[in-house]
C-alpha positions as CSV (number, residue, x, y, z in Angstrom):
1,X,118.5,-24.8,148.1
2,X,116.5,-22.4,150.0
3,X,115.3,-23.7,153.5
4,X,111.8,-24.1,153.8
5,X,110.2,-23.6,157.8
6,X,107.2,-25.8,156.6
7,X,106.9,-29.1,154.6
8,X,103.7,-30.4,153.5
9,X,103.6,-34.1,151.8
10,X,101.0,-35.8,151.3
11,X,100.6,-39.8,151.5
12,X,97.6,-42.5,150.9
13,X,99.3,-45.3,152.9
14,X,100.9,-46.5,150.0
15,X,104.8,-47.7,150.0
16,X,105.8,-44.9,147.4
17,X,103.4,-42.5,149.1
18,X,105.2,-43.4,152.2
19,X,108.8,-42.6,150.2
20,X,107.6,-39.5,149.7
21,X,107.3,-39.4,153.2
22,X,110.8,-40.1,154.3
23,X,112.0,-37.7,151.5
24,X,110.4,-35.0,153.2
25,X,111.3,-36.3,156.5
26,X,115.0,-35.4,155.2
27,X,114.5,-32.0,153.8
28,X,112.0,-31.2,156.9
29,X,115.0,-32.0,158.8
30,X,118.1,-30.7,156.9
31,X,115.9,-27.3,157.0
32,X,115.0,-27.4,160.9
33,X,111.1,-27.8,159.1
34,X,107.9,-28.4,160.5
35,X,106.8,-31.6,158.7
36,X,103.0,-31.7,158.2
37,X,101.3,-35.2,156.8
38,X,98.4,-35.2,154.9
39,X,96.1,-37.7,153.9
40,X,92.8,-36.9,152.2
41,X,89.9,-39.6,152.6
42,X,86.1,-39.7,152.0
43,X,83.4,-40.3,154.2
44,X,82.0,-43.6,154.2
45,X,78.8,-43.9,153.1
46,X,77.7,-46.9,152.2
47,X,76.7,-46.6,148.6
48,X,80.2,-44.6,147.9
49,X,82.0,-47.7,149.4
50,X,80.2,-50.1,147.1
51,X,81.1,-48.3,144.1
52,X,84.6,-47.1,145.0
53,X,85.6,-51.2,146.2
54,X,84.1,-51.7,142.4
55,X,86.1,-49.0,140.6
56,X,89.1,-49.2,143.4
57,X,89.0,-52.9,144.2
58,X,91.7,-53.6,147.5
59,X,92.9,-50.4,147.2
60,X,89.2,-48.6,148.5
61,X,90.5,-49.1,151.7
62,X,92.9,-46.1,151.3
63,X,90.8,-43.0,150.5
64,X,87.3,-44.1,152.3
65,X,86.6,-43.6,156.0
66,X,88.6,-41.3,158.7
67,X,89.7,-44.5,160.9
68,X,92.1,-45.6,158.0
69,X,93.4,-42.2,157.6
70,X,94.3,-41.8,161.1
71,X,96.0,-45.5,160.9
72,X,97.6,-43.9,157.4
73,X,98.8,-41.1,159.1
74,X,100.5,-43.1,162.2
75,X,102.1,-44.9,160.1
76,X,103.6,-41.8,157.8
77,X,104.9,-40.1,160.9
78,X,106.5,-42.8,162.5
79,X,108.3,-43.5,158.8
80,X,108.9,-39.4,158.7
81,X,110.8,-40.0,162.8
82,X,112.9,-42.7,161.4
83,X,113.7,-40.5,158.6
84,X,114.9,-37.5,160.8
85,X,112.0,-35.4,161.4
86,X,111.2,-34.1,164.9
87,X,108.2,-31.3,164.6
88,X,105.7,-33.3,162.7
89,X,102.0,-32.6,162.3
90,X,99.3,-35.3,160.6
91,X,96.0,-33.8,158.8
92,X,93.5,-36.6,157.6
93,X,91.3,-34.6,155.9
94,X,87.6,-35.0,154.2
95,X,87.7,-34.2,150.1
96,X,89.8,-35.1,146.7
97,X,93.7,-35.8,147.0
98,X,94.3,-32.3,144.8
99,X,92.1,-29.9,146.8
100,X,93.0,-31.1,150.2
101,X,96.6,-31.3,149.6
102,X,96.8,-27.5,148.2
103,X,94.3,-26.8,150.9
104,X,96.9,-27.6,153.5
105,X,99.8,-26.2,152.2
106,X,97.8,-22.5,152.3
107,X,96.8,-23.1,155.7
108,X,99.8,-24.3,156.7
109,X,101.7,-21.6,155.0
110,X,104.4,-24.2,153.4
111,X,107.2,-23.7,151.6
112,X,107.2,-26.9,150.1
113,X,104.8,-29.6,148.8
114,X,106.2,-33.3,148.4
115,X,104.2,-35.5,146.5
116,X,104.8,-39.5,145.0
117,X,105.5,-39.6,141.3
118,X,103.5,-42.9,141.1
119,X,102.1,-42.6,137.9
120,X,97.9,-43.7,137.9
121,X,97.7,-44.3,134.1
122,X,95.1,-46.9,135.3
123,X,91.4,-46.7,135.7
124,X,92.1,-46.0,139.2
125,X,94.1,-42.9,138.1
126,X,91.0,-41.4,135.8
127,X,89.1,-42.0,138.7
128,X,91.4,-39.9,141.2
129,X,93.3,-37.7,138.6
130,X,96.9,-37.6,138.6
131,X,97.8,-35.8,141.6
132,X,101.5,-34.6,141.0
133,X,100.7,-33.1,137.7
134,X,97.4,-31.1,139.2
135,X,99.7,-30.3,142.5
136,X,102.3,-29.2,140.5
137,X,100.5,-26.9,138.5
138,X,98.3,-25.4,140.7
139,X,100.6,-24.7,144.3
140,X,101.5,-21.6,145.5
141,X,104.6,-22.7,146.9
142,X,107.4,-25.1,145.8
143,X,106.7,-28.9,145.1
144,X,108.9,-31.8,145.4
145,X,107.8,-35.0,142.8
146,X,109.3,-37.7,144.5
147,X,110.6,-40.5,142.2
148,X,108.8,-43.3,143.9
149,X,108.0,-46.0,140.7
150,X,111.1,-47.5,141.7
């Protein structure tokens, strides 16, 4: 395994999101690895609230508004320090899950991108794509697909 300096995973809050986490956390610190966190969000506006409670239900929460991504991302690094990681970033970023993950990963200039295997085969998941399968085929670098259905 080739060590990686920087390790980009991103997480929505979720318990296997945050899985993905603290398997990055491990490889961030077997490698001596930055760790960077991202979480994409969008901004609340009230009308894209309404409809995303409607098509998200409880689980709108986690991709509208910056204030729950900041909380998201708190929570994701103090799960990536009790996995091992030392140097670790947080990004809570403005856009689709895809996009702002492979977004970060090029800025960040990462070696690897982690990502959650939850599977969305919901209406939830036609709603926000399947995010390992688009991350997978469209990084630049290499991409961990945590198992996290477990």
């Amino acid at each position: 395994m080739s060590s990686y300096r920087t390790v980009v995973v991103g997480t929505d809050g979720s318990a296997p999101s945050l899985r993905a986490v603290g398997r990055a956390a491990e490889v961030a610190s077997a490698s001596s690895a930055r760790l960077v966190i991202v979480c994409a969000y969008y901004p609340t506006d009230p009308k894209e609230l309404e409809r995303a409670a409607d098509q998200l239900g409880d689980e709108a929460f986690q991709v509208m508004g910056s204030a729950p991504a900041q909380d998201t991302v708190q929570t994701a690094s103090d799960t990536a320090r009790q996995a091992g990681a030392t140097d670790v970033e947080t990004v809570a970023a403005v856009g689709e899950p895809v996009s702002v993950l492979l977004g970060a990963a090029e800025k960040q200039s990462a070696d690897l991108l982690v990502v959650g295997s939850r599977g969305l085969n919901t209406l939830k998941g036609r709603i926000l794509g399947s995010v390992p399968s688009e991350v997978s085929r469209r990084s630049d670098c290499d991409v961990l697909v945590v198992r996290t259905s477990r």
